[in-house]
N, C-alpha and C positions, 0 to 999 in steps of 0.2 A: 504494500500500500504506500503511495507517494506522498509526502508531505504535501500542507497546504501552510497558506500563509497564517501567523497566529494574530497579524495584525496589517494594516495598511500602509507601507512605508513609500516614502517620496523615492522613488529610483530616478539618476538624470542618466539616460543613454547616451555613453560618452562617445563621439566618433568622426573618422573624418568625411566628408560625402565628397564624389567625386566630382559632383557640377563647384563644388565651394575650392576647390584646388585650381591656384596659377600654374599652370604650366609654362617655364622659362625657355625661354628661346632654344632652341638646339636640342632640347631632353630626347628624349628615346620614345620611339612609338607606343613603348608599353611604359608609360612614367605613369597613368592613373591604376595600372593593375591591382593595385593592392588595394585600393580606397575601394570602399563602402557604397552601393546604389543607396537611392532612396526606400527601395523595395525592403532591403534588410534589417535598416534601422526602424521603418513604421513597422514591420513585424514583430520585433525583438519588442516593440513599445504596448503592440496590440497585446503579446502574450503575457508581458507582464500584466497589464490592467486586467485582464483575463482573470490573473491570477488575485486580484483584488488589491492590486498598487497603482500607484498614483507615477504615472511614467511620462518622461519627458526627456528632449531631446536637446542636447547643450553640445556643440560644436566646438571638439578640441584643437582650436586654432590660438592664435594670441592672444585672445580675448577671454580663454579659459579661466585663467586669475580672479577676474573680476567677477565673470558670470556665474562661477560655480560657486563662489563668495557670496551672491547674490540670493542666488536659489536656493542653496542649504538642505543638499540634499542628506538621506538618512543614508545611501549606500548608493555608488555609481556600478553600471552595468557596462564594464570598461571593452571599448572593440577597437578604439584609437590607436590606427597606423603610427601616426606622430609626420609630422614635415619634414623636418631637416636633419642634418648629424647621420653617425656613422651608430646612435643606439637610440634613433628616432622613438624605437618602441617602448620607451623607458619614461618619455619625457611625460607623459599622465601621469605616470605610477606616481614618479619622484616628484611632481607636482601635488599629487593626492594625497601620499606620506606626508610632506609637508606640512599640509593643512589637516591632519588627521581626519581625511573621511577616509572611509569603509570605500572596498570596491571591490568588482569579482576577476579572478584570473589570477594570475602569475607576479609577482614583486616588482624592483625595477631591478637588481641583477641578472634576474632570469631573462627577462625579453631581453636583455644586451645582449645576454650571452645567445641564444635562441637565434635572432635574429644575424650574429657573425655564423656563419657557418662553419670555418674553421675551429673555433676557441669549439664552439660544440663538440666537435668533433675530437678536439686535443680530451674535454673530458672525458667522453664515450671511450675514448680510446684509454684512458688512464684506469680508469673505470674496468677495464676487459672486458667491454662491449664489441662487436663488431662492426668496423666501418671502414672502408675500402682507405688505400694509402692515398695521401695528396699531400700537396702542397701548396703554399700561397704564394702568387707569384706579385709583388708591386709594380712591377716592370716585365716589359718584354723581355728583355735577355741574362733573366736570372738561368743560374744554370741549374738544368733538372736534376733533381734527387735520382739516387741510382734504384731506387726500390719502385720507380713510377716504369710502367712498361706500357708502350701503345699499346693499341686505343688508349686515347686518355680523353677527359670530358672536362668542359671548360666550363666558367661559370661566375658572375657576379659573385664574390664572398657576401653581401648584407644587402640582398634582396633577394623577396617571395614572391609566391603567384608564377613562379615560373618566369620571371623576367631576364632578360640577358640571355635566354637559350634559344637558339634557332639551329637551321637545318648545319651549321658549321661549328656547333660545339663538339660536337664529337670531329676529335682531331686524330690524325695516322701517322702522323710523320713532324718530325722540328719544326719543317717551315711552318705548316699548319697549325702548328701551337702557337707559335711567336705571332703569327698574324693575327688569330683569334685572343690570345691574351692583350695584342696593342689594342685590339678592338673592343675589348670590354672597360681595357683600364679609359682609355677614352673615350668610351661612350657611356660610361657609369662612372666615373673620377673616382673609383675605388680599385683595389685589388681583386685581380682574379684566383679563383681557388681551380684546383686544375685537381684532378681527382682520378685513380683505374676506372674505364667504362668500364660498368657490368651491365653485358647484354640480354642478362634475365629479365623475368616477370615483374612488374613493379604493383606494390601495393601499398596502402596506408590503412591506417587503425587509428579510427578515433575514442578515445576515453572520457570520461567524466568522472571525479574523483578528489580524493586526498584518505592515503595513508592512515590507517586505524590504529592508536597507538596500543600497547599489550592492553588486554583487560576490557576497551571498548567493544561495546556490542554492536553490530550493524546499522548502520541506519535505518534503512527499510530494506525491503525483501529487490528494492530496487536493484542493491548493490550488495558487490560477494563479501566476505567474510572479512578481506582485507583491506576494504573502504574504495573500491572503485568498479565503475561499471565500462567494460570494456566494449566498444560496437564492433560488433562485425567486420571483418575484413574485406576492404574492397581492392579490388584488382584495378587499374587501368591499363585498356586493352589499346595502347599505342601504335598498335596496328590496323586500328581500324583509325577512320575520318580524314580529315584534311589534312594534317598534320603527322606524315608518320616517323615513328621511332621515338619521337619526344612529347614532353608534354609540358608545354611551355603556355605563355600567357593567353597566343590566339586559340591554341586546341582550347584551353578552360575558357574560353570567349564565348564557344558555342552551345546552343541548349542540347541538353543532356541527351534529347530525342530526337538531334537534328540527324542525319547523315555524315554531315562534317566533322563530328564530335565525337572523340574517341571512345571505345568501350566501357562502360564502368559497369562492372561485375559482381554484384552485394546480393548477398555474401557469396566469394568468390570462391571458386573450386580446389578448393585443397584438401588435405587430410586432414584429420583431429590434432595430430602432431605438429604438423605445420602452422594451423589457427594456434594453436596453445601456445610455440614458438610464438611465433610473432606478436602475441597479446602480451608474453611476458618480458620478451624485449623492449617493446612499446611502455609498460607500468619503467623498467629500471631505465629507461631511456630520460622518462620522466624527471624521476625523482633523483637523478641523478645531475641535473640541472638543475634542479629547483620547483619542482612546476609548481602549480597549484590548478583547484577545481576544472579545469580543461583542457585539451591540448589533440594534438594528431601529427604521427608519428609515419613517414612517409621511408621507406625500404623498396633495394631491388634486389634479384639474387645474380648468382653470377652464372656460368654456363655450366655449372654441376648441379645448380640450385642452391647452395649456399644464402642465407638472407644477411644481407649489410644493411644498417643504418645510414640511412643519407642523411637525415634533418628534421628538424622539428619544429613545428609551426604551434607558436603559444598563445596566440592570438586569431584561432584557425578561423575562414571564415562561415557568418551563419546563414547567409541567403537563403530562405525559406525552400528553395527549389534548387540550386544547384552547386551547394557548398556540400564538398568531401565529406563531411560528418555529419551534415544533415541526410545525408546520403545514408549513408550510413544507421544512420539511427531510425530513420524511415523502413529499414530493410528489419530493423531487428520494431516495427512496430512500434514505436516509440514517435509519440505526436512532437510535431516543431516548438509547442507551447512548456510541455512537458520537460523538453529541452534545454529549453530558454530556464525556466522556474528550476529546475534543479540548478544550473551552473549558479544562478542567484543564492539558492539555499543553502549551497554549501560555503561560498562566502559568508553567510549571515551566520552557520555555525562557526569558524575559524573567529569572527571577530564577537561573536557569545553577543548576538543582536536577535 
């Protein structure tokens, strides 16, 4: 049986929409990728009121300071990308800490670190998780680690949504790396993370959750013994739609039932061992970063099957319709409102509201 609310709390839906974003001269075709429609945030506002709160929408731009000052909210429902900087996804958090409100998701070292793909990965890997060898390159003609072997796969270090990959990330040869690495460090003003392609199956697993400390008893019948509720594994079938072999910003452009738009396979065909794998990679991938009440955990395997962790999206998105995890939780029966009120409730328990 799923909690309900014990009382009426003011929630301000923190986020950034993508009509409210400047786009600077010269950016990259995919620079709104990651922002927010309007479709997600009145969803996310409908299910809470749904759930008997008083929900509103406060745009986490510069004006945040003042407005959120203003409104006085009881608890934010935090989804804000952030603008600028190299741990953009941080700047609510450490904005919200500041002023001590409550908010749902992840801290602000987590999204830094979340958001770098490498430093993730330096944990993962310290951790004795598996995640394929890389390295970050700042420039083109850094010289390659001797443990990287073509195929190697290129890629913005500190962006999501698939941005910075196209049909020339995947590189065979020097020249081909040096060109695509000049090309992301200037078209992204950041470092490229160069990483083994692994030509396997790619999946992700969305969670909802936080770690049950010894002694506590479950929440509801919701979630398993150990305080989280793991969805279903979805495959994406990158061989099918417009875009094949990757799955980068335009393939997730498309609707889920277009032709153009790759496979998505929930719950995706594997064995009990393989689901169970990859659910528990995904929990210690978690909390091994830091996470908190939500997250999705994106893996490919390699050409034996082998599963590597690629990354991890702490701020994953909720688009009522065609975000990964709503995916996902759709397939395990689980309604989008449902969704929304739990990731809320489990922030309301962590801060005892």
């Amino acid at each position: 049986m799923l909690r309900s609310a014990a009382r009426s709390l003011r929630v301000a839906v923190l986020a950034n929409r993508k009509h409210s974003i400047a786009v600077e001269a010269g950016a990259p075709p995919d620079a709104l990728a990651e922002y927010d429609a309007d479709e997600t945030v009145e969803s996310i506002q409908a299910a809470l009121q749904q759930a008997g709160h008083v929900a509103f929408l406060l745009e986490a731009d510069e004006t945040l300071l003042d407005t959120i000052r203003e409104a006085r909210p009881d608890i934010c429902f935090n989804i804000a990308e952030g603008l600028h900087g190299d741990a953009r996804e941080s700047h609510v958090p450490a904005l919200l800490e500041m002023l001590e409100i409550p908010y749902t998701g992840a801290k602000v070292l987590t999204h830094a670190l979340s958001l770098d793909k490498a430093m993730t990965k330096r944990l993962w890997r310290d951790a004795g998780l598996p995640t394929a060898p890389f390295q970050v390159f700042p420039h083109a003609a850094m010289h390659v680690n001797a443990d990287l072997a073509f195929p190697l796969f290129v890629k913005p270090v500190r962006e999501g949504s698939g941005m910075g990959i196209n049909a020339n990330s995947i590189v065979h040869d020097e020249h081909a790396l040096r060109e695509q690495v000049a090309w992301v460090v200037r078209t992204y003003r950041q470092p490229a993370l160069v990483e083994a392609y692994l030509p396997g199956r790619e999946f992700t697993v969305g969670l909802i959750g936080n770690r049950l400390m010894p002694g506590e008893q479950p929440r509801s019948d919701f979630y398993d013994a150990t305080g989280y509720r793991v969805l279903p594994v979805l495959e994406i079938d990158t061989q099918r739609g417009m875009v094949r072999g990757i799955y980068n910003a335009q393939a997730k452009s498309y609707a889920i039932d277009s032709d153009s738009a790759p496979g998505y396979l929930c719950p995706a065909d594997i064995s009990v061992e393989t689901e169970a794998q990859l659910a528990n990679l995904a929990v210690a991938a978690f909390e091994a970063i830091g996470g908190l009440d939500v997250a999705r955990v994106d893996f490919r395997s390699d050409k034996d099957g082998a599963l590597y962790l690629m990354e991890i999206n702490t701020l994953p998105g909720l688009n009522p319709v065609v975000s990964d995890i709503v995916i996902a939780a759709r397939a395990a029966g689980i309604p989008y409102s449902t969704l929304i009120d739990e990731i809320l409730y489990l922030a309301l328990e962590r801060y005892d509201i």
